[in-house]
C-alpha positions, 0 to 999 in steps of 0.5 A, a space after each residue: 652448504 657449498 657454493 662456489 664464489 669464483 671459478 675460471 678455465 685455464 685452456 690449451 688450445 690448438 689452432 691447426 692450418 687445416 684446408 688453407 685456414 688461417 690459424 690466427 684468423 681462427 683465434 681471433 673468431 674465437 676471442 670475438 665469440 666470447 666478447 660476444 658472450 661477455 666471457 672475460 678472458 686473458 691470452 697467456 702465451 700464444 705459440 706457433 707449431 711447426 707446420 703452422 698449428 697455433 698453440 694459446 693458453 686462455 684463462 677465461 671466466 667460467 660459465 658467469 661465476 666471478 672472477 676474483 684476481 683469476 683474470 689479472 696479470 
C-alpha cells in the first residue's frame, strides 16, 4: 500500500493590473486566504511585468499533508 507522507505545490502566479486593481493588493488577499486556511506557504520570488502584471512563485502546503523540509529555506 501507497500512502503519501509529504506533498507541496510550487506555483507561478500571475497578478494582472485589470480595471485599476491593485496587484500587490491582489496578493496580499491571496496570502491572507491561505492564513485563513492554515496553508503554510513560502514566496519564493516576486516580479513585476512590464505593464504592471505581478509574477510570484509560492510553494504552499497541499491540501493538509505535511510539509517535511518543502517549505524551508
Amino acid at each position: 500500500m501507497r500512502r503519501i507522507t509529504s506533498a507541496c505545490l510550487l506555483q507561478t502566479m500571475r497578478f494582472d493590473n485589470l480595471n485599476g486593481e491593485n496587484p500587490e493588493q491582489e496578493l496580499e488577499m491571496y496570502c491572507k486566504k491561505l492564513d485563513m486556511k492554515r496553508t503554510k506557504y513560502v514566496i519564493e520570488e516576486k516580479t513585476v511585468q512590464p505593464g504592471g502584471a505581478l509574477l510570484v512563485k509560492i510553494r504552499r502546503q497541499y491540501n493538509q499533508y505535511k510539509t517535511d523540509g518543502y517549505l524551508e529555506q
